[in-house]
C-alpha positions in Angstrom: -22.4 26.5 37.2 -24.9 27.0 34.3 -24.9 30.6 34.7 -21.9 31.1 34.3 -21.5 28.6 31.4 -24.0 30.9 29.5 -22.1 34.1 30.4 -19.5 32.0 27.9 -21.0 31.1 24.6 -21.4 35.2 23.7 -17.6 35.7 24.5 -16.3 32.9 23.0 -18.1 33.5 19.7 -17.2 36.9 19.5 -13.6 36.3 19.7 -13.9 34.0 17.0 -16.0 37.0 15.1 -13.9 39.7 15.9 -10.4 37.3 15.1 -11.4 36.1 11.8 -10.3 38.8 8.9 -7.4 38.6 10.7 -6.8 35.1 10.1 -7.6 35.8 6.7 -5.5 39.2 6.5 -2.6 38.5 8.7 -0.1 41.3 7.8 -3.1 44.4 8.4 -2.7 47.2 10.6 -1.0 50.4 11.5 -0.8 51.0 14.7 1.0 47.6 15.9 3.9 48.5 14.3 4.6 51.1 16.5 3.4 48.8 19.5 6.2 46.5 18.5 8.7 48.8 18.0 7.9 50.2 21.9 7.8 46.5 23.0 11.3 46.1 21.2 12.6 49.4 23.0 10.9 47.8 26.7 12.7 44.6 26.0 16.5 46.3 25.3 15.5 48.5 28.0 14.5 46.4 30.6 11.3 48.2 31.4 8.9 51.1 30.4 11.0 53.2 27.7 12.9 55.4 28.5 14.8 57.7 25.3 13.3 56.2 21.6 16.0 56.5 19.0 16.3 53.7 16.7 14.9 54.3 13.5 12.6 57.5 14.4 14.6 60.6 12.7 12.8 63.0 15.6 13.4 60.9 18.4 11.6 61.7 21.6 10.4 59.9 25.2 8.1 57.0 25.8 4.9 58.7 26.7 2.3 56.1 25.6 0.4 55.1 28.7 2.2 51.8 29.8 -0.4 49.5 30.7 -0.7 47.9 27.4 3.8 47.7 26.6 3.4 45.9 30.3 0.6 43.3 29.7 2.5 42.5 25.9 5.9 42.2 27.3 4.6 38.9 29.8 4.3 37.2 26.5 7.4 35.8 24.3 8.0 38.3 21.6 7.3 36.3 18.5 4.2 35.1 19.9 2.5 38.7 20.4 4.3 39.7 17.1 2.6 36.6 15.2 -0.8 36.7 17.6 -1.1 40.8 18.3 -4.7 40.8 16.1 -6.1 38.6 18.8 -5.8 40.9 21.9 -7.8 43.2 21.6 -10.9 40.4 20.8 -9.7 38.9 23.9 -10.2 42.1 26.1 -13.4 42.9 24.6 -14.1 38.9 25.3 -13.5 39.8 29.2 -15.6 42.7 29.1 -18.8 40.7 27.2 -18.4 38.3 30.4 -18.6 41.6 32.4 -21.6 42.9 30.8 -23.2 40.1 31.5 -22.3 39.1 35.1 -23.3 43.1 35.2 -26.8 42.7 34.0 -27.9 39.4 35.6 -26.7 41.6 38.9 -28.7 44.1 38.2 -31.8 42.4 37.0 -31.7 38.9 37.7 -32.5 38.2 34.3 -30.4 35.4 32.6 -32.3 36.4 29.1 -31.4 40.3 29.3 -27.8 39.5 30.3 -27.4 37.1 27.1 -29.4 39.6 24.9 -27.0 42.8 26.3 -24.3 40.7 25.4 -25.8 39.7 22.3 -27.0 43.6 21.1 -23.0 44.4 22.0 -21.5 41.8 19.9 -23.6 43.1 17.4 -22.0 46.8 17.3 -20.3 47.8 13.7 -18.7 50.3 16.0 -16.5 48.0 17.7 -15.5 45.3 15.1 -13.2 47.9 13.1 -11.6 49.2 16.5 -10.5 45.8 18.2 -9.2 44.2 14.1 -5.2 44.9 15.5 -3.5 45.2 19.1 -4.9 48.4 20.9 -5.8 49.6 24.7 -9.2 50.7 23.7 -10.8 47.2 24.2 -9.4 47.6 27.7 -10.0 50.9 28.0 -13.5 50.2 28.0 -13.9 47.3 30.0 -12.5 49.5 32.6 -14.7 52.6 32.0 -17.8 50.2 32.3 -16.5 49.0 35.3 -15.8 52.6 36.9 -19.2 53.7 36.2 -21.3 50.6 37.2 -19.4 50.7 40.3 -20.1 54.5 40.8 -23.8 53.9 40.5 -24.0 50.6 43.1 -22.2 53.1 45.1 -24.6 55.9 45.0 -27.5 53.2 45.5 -26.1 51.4 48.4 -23.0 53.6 50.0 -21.0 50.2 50.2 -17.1 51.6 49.8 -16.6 48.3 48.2 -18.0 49.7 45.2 -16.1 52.6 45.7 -12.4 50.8 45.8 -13.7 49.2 42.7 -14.2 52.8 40.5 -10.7 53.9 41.7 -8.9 51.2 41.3 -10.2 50.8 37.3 -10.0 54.6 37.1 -6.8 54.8 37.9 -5.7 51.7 35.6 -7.7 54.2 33.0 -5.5 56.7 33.0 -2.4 53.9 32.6 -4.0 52.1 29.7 -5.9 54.4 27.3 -5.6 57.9 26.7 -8.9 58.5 24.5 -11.3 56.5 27.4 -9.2 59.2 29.8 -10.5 62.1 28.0 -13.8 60.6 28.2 -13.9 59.9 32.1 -13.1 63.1 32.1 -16.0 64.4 30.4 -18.3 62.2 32.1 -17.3 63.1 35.3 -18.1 66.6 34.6 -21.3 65.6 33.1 -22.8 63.0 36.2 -21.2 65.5 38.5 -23.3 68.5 37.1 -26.6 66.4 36.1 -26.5 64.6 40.0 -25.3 67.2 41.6 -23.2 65.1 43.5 -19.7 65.5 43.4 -18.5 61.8 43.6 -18.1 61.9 39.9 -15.5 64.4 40.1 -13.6 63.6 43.2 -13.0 60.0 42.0 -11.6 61.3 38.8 -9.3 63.4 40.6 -8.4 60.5 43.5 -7.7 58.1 40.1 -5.6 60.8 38.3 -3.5 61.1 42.1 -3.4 57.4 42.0 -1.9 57.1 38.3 0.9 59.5 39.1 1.8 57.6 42.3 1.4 54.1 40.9 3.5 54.6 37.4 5.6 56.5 40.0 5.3 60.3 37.9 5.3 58.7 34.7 1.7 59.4 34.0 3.2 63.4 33.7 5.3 61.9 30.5 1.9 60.8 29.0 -0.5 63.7 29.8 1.9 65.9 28.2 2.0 63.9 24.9 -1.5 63.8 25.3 -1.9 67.2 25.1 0.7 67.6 22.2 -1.5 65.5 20.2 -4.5 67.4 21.4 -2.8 70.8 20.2 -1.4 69.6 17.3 -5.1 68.4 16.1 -6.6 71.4 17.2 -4.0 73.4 14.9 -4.6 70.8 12.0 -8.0 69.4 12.1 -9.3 70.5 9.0 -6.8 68.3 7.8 -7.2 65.3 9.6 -8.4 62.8 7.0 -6.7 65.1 4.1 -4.2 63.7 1.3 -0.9 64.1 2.5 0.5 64.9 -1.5 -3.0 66.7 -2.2 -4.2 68.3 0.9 -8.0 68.4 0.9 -9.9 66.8 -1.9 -12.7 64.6 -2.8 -13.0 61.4 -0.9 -14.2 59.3 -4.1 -11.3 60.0 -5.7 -9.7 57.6 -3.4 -9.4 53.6 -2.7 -9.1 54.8 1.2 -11.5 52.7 2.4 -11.6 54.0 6.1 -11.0 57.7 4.7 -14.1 57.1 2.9 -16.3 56.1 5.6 -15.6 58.9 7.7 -16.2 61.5 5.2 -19.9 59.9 5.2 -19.5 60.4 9.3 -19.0 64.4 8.7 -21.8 64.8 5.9 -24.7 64.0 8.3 -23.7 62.2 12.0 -27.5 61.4 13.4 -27.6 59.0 10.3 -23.9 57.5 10.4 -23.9 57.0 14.4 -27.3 54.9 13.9 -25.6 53.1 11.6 -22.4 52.8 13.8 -24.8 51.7 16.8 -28.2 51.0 16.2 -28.5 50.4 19.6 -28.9 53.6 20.9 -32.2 53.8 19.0 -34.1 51.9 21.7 -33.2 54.6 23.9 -35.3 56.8 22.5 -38.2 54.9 22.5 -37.9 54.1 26.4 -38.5 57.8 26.9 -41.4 57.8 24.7 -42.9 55.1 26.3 -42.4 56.2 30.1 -40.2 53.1 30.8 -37.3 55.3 32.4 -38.6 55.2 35.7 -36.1 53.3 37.8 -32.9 54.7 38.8 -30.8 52.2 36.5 -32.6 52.8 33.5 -31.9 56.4 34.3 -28.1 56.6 34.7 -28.2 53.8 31.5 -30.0 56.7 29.5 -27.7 59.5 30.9 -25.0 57.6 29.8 -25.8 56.7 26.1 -27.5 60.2 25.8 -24.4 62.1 26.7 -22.0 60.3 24.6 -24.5 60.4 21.9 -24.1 64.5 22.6 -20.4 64.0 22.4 -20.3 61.9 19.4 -22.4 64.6 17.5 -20.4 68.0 19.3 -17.0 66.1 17.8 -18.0 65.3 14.1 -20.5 68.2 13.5 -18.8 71.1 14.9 -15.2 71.2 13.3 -13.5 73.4 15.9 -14.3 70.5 18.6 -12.9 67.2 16.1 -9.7 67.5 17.9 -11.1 65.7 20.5 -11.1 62.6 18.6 -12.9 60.8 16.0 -17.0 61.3 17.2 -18.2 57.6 16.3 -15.7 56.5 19.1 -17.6 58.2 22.1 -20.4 55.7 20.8 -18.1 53.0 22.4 -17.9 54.3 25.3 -21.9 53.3 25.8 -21.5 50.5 23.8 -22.8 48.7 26.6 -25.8 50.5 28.1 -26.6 50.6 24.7 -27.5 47.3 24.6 -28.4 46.8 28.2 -30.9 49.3 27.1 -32.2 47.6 24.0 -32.6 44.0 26.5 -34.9 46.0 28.5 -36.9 47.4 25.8 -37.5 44.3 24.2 -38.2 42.6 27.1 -40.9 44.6 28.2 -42.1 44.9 24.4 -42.6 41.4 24.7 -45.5 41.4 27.4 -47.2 44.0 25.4 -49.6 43.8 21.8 -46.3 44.9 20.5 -44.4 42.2 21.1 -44.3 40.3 17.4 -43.9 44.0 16.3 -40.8 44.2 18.4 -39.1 41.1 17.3 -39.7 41.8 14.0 -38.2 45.5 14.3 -35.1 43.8 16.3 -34.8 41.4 14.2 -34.2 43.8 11.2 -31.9 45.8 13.6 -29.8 42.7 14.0 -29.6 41.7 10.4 -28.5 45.5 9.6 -25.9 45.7 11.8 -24.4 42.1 10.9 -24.3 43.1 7.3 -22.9 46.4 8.0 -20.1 44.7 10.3 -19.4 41.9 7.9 -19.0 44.9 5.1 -16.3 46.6 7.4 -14.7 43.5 8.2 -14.0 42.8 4.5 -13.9 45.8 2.9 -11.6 47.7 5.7 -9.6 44.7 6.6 -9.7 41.6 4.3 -9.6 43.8 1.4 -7.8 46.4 2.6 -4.5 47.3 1.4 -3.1 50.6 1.9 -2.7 49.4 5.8 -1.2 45.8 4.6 2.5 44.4 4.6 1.5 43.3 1.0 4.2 41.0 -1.1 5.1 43.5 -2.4 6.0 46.0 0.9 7.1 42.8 2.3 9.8 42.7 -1.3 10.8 46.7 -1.3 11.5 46.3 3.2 13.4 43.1 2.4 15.9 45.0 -0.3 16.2 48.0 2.1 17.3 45.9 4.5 19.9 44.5 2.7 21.3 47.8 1.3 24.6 48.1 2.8 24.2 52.1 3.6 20.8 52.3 4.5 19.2 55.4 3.5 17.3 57.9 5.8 13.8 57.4 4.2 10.6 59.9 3.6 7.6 57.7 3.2 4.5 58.3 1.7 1.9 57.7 2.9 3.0 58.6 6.6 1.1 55.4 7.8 3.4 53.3 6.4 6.5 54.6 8.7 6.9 52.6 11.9 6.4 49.5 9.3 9.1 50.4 7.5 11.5 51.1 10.7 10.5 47.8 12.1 11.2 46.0 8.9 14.0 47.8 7.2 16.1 49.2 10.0 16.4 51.9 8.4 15.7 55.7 10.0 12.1 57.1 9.0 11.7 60.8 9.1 8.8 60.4 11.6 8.5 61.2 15.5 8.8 58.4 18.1 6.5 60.3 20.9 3.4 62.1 20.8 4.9 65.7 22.5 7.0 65.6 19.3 4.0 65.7 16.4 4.5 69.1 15.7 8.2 68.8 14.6 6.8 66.6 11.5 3.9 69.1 10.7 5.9 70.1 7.6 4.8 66.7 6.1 2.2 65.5 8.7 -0.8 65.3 7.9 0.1 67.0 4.3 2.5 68.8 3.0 3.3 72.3 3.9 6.4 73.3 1.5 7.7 71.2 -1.5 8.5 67.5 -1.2 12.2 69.0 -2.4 12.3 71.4 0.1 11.6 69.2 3.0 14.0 66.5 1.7 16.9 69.4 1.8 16.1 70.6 5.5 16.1 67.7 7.1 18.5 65.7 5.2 16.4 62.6 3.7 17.8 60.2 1.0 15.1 58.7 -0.8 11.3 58.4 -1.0 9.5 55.5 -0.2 6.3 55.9 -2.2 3.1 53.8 -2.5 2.0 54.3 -5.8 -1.6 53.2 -5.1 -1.6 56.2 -2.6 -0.1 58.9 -4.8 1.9 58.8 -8.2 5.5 60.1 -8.8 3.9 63.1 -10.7 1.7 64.0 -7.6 5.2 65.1 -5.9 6.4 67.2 -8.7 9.8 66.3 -8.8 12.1 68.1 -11.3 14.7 65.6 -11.3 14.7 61.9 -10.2 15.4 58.7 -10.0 14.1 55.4 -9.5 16.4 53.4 -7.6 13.7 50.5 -7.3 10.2 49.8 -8.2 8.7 46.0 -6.8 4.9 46.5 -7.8 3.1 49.5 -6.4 6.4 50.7 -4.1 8.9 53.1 -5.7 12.5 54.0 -4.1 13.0 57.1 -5.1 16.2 59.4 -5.2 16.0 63.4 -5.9 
């Protein structure tokens, strides 16, 4: 009962950890407006979504994976619209108890399951990704899972195991479409570097078991999976651009997050220590010979290859379309720290042991500073991705307007926030296979802001002014039909 009162106190402070600029920023976030919008849709609907009209002027088909709109939609609505920010601190809660029932299996070591748990909590990485309601929390939990359970199976043949990595596998596949891509990469990898094909045949097996279990609809979210994919791979030199000034100098903005990455793409071995210390320790246990048993091995593989990933992503520019590289470092998030227990435990019977709590110690102290700087700076602070008072002012006299206008907004972010608090129709798409039909303004501007209002039959402008001024479009003629702070309503 003690043990697994322990396993506990980690979790339950990192929820707190994780929930708090949340508490203190309740109206941040991007991506949860869309959630809601899909959780609306599954409500009216009576189940996964079908066709997604309402508000999105390019309308398309459901084709998020559905494991997340399912676990939402058991709650009452206003409670998950009020409470979203803490889900994804919950999930990552769960998994924290899974690293350490995980390590104490493994080693028998109360100490190194607490300190794994501790060395995750402690991963800048993680904090910014779980600060609004996302799969990736659970994404991860299950990825952990499939590979832990591949490895017991390998050691000891017991199919147990094996149920275990396709069962999570296949929930994979149904809950997060970025830890997808990277069981499929890892597959490849553990299939080539063991030479055993297990790797590969569960991914397959999962990916036959997703199809059968959401009954074909997994085929709706591969293909807006590789929409996305294409449509990056056609505009990645523009992923983090201006949408008014295309590619331009990131100091020049109050971005905050647009910052940071730029610093990712200047020099990556620096950033992703930064982003997770943790994998430092790795190094060092290959320098010091302690690699020798067969857990510490497949630990190494795993950090070391999504290390490679992380760096093949952000350095090489033809590759970024595979996602943003610091997030592969989440992927080994755990054997990161699982690694850095070991390390430090066996630092500790050596003459190096007061060197190695020292060394940790500072490792600690950096990453808690860095964390607490991304909490507050790119969520407390943050207010390009917040329903400010004065967004929350400009949606409330949109909504009242009597002939609601089809809007343009700018910055895109700021779209599914406006549909789900203006009802009015957002020139933006409501699936992924339908990106490309918004490339003309997404993710800048290909023809003049004019131009595109003309084509496609737009009204007005919704402009944040802290994004882009009115002379940035380069309008001839205008006019303001409201201003309320930094938000413009704009008519050409």
């Amino acid at each position: 009962m003690e043990i697994i009162l322990l396993s506990l106190i980690i979790p339950l402070l990192a929820l707190i950890f994780e929930s708090y600029p949340r508490f203190l920023n309740r109206e941040f976030g991007v991506d949860i407006w869309t959630h809601l919008l899909y959780l609306k849709e599954y409500h009216k609907q009576k189940g996964i979504p079908r066709k997604i009209e309402d508000g999105f002027l390019v309308s398309g088909t459901y084709d998020y994976p559905p494991a997340f709109i399912f676990i939402l939609s058991k709650f009452p609505f206003r409670l998950v619209e009020k409470y979203e920010f803490l889900f994804s601190p919950f999930f990552d809660a769960i998994h924290l108890i899974l690293i350490y029932i995980i390590a104490y299996y493994l080693t028998g070591n109360i100490i190194i399951a607490l300190l794994t748990q501790f060395f995750y909590t402690l991963t800048p990485i993680i904090i910014l990704e779980n600060s609004s309601a996302t799969p990736r929390s659970m994404g991860y939990t299950l990825f952990t899972i499939v590979l832990i359970s591949l490895f017991l199976f390998n050691i000891n043949g017991s199919y147990i195991y094996l149920l275990s990595a396709v069962i999570s596998g296949s929930l994979i596949f149904l809950s997060h479409r970025f830890t997808a891509q990277g069981f499929l990469f890892f597959s490849i990898f553990l299939t080539i570097l063991q030479r055993n094909f297990i790797y590969s045949f569960v991914f397959i097996v999962c990916f036959i078991f997703a199809l059968i279990l959401s009954k074909g609809f997994y085929i709706k979210v591969l293909k807006g999976h590789m929409g996305n994919l294409i449509f990056w791979y056609k505009n990645i030199n523009f992923r983090f651009a201006h949408q008014v000034k295309g590619n331009y100098e990131e100091y020049k903005t109050k971005d905050f997050i647009f910052r940071l990455y730029n610093q990712f793409l200047k020099f990556p071995p620096f950033i992703f220590a930064i982003t997770n210390p943790w994998t430092l320790p790795s190094i060092f246990i290959i320098l010091l010979g302690l690699s020798a048993t067969p857990i510490t091995k497949f630990m190494l593989a795993w950090v070391i290859f999504s290390y490679i990933l992380a760096l093949l992503t952000t350095w090489i520019p033809k590759l970024r379309f595979l996602g943003e590289g610091q997030r592969y470092l989440e992927l080994s998030a755990f054997p990161a720290a699982f690694l850095s227990s070991l390390l430090l435990i066996s630092l500790l019977k050596t003459n190096y042991g007061s060197l190695a709590v020292i060394l940790y110690s500072f490792i600690s102290l950096a990453s808690l500073i860095t964390i607490i700087v991304i909490q507050r700076k790119g969520i407390i602070k943050e207010k390009l991705r917040t329903l400010t008072p004065g967004m929350k002012s400009m949606f409330k006299y949109l909504k009242n307007m009597k002939n609601k206008p089809d809007l343009l907004c700018i910055p895109h972010q700021i779209t599914t926030n406006t549909i789900y608090h203006t009802d009015c129709r957002v020139f933006v798409n409501a699936d992924y296979a339908g990106i490309n039909k918004i490339s003309e303004v997404y993710p800048y501007f290909t023809k003049p802001i004019p131009e595109v209002m003309k084509k496609y039959r737009l009204d007005m402008i919704l402009l944040n002014s802290d994004y882009a001024k009115i002379e940035d479009l380069k309008l001839r003629k205008y006019v303001i039909i409201k201003n309320i702070d930094n938000f413009f309503l704009i008519k050409i």
